[in-house]
C-alpha positions in Angstrom: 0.0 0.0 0.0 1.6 3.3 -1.2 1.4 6.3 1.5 1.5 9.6 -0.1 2.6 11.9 2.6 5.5 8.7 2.9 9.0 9.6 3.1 9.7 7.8 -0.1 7.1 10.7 -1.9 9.5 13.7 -0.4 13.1 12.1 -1.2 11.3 12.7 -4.6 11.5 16.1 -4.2 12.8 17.3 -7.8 11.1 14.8 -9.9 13.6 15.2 -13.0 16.6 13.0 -11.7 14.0 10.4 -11.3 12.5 11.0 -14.9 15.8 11.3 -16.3 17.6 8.2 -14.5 14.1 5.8 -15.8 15.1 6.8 -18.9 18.7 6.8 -19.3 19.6 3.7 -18.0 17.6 1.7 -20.2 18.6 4.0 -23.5 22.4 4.0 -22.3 22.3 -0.1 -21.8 20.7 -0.2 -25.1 23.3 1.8 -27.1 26.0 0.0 -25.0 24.8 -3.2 -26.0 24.8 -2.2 -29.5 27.9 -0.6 -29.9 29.5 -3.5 -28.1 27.5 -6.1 -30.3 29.3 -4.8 -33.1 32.7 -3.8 -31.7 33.1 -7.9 -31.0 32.0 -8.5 -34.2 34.7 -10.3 -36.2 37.9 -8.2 -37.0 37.2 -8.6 -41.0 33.7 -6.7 -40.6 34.4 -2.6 -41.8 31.3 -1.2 -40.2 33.7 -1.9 -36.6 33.3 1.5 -34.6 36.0 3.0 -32.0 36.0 0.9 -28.4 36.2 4.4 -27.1 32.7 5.1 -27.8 31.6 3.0 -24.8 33.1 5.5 -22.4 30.6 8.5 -23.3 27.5 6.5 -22.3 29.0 5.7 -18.9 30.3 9.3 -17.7 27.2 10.7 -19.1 25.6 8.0 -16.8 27.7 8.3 -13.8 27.3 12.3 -13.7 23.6 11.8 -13.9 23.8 9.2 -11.4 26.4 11.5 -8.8 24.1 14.4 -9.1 21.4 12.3 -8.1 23.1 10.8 -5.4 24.5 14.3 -4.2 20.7 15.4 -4.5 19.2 12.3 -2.5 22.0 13.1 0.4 20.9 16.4 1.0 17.4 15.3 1.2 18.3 13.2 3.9 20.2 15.1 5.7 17.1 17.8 5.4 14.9 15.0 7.0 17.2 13.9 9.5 
């Protein structure tokens, strides 16, 4: 049973890290598998992209993720 005036409603506090977190992770795993299905695609295929494509997704996902986290602290620390 879901309590609105919960705790778990005001950690929610700004709603778009939440928005933006239940949509990247799902888009960022999807382009990662990509990319990755076709960097370990055999070495004779031309269409093989840079390994260093990989590495945008994450630090685009782990900034998102830090100020999230960074967010969420301070909410709790408001609470507490």
């Amino acid at each position: 049973m879901l309590v609105h005036d919960g705790v778990d409603f005001m950690l929610l506090a700004p709603v778009w890290p939440a928005i933006a977190l239940f949509a990247a992770i799902p888009a960022v795993y999807g382009g990662q598998a990509h990319v990755a299905d076709r960097s370990l695609a055999p070495a004779g295929r031309p269409d093989r992209p840079n390994k260093w494509i990989l590495l945008v997704p994450r630090i685009a996902l782990g900034l998102v993720f830090a100020v999230s986290l960074a967010d969420l602290v301070g909410d709790v620390t408001q609470l507490a």
